[in-house]
N, C-alpha and C positions, 0 to 999 in steps of 0.2 A: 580117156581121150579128151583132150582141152575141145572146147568149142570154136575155137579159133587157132590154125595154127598159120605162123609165117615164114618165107624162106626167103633168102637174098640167090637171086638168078643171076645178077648183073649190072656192073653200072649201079644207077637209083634205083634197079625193078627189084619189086616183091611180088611173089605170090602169094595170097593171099587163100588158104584153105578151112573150109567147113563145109563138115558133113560130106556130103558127095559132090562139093560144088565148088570154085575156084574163082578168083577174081588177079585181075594184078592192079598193081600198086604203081606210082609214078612221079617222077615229078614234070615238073613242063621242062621244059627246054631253057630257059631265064633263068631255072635252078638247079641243072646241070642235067638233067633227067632226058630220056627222049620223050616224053609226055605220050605214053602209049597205053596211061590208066590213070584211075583218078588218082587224086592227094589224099592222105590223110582228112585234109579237113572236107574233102567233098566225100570222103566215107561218112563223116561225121554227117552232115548236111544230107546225106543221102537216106542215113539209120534214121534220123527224124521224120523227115518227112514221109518214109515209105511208112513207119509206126505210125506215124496222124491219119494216113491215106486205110491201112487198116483196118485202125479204127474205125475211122468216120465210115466207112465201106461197111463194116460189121452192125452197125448200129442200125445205118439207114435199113440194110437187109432185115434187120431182125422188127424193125419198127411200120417194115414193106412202106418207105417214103418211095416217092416216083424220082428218085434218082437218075438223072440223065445224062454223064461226064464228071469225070472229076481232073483235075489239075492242082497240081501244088507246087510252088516254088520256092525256094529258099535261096537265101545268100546272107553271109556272115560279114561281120566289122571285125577288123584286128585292133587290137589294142599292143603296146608295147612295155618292157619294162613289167612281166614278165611276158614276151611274145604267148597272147592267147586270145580266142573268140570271146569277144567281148560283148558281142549282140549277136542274135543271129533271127532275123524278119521272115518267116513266112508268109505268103499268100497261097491261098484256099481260093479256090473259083469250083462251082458246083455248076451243074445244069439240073433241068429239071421243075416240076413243077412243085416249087416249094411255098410252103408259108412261112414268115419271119419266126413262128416259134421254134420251126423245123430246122431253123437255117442255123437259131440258135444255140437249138441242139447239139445238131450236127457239130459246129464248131466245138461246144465242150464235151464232146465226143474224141474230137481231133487230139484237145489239149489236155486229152488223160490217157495218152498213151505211155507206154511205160517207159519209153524211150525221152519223153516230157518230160515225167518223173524225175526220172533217175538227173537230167540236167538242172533241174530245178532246187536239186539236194541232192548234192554233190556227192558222191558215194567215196569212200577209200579205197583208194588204190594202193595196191602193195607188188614192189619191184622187186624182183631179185637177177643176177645173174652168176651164172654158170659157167663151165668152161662145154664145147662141146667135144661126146666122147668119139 
């Protein structure tokens, strides 16, 4: 069974399936879509930052830091020529009562998620299509 499967519902919607759990897919409304789920690129932006959030959640626990809040934001740059994210900025805001070694931590904690990774070194992708039966 793939880890991800997709199905076209309608219009721009996809469903978006794994495992026992379901997403849909969207574009806004300016790109023909009714905007009733995210983009593409906010899956993308979404897969990082929940992987940094993770992380850095998994560290703090195992390290018992006095963790008090987390937040993370992200937002991408497009570039053109070939249409792709070209930057993509997160911010990390933490509560709690931290020291600067902790806080440093913590951050390359965030930025070794595997999700980090894999954008940083770019993996190959391999496409194929089919008819379906």
């Amino acid at each position: 069974m793939p880890k991800v499967s997709i199905s076209h519902v309608g219009d721009k919607k996809l469903l978006v399936f794994s495992r026992t759990h379901a997403a849909i897919a969207d574009q806004p409304n300016e790109k023909g879509g009714t905007d009733l789920g995210f983009t593409p690129t906010e899956f993308l932006l979404s897969a990082l930052g929940s992987c940094m959030a993770f992380n850095l959640l998994s560290y703090a626990q195992i390290k018992n830091f006095k963790l008090a809040g987390l937040q993370i934001e992200l937002e991408d740059e497009v570039a053109k020529g070939p249409e792709r994210v070209s930057k993509i900025k997160a911010r990390i805001s933490v509560g709690g009562e931290l020291a600067e070694e902790e806080l440093n931590r913590l951050l390359r904690s965030a930025q070794a998620c595997k999700i980090h990774n894999t954008l940083k070194n770019v993996p190959q992708i391999e496409v194929r299509l089919s008819n379906i039966d």
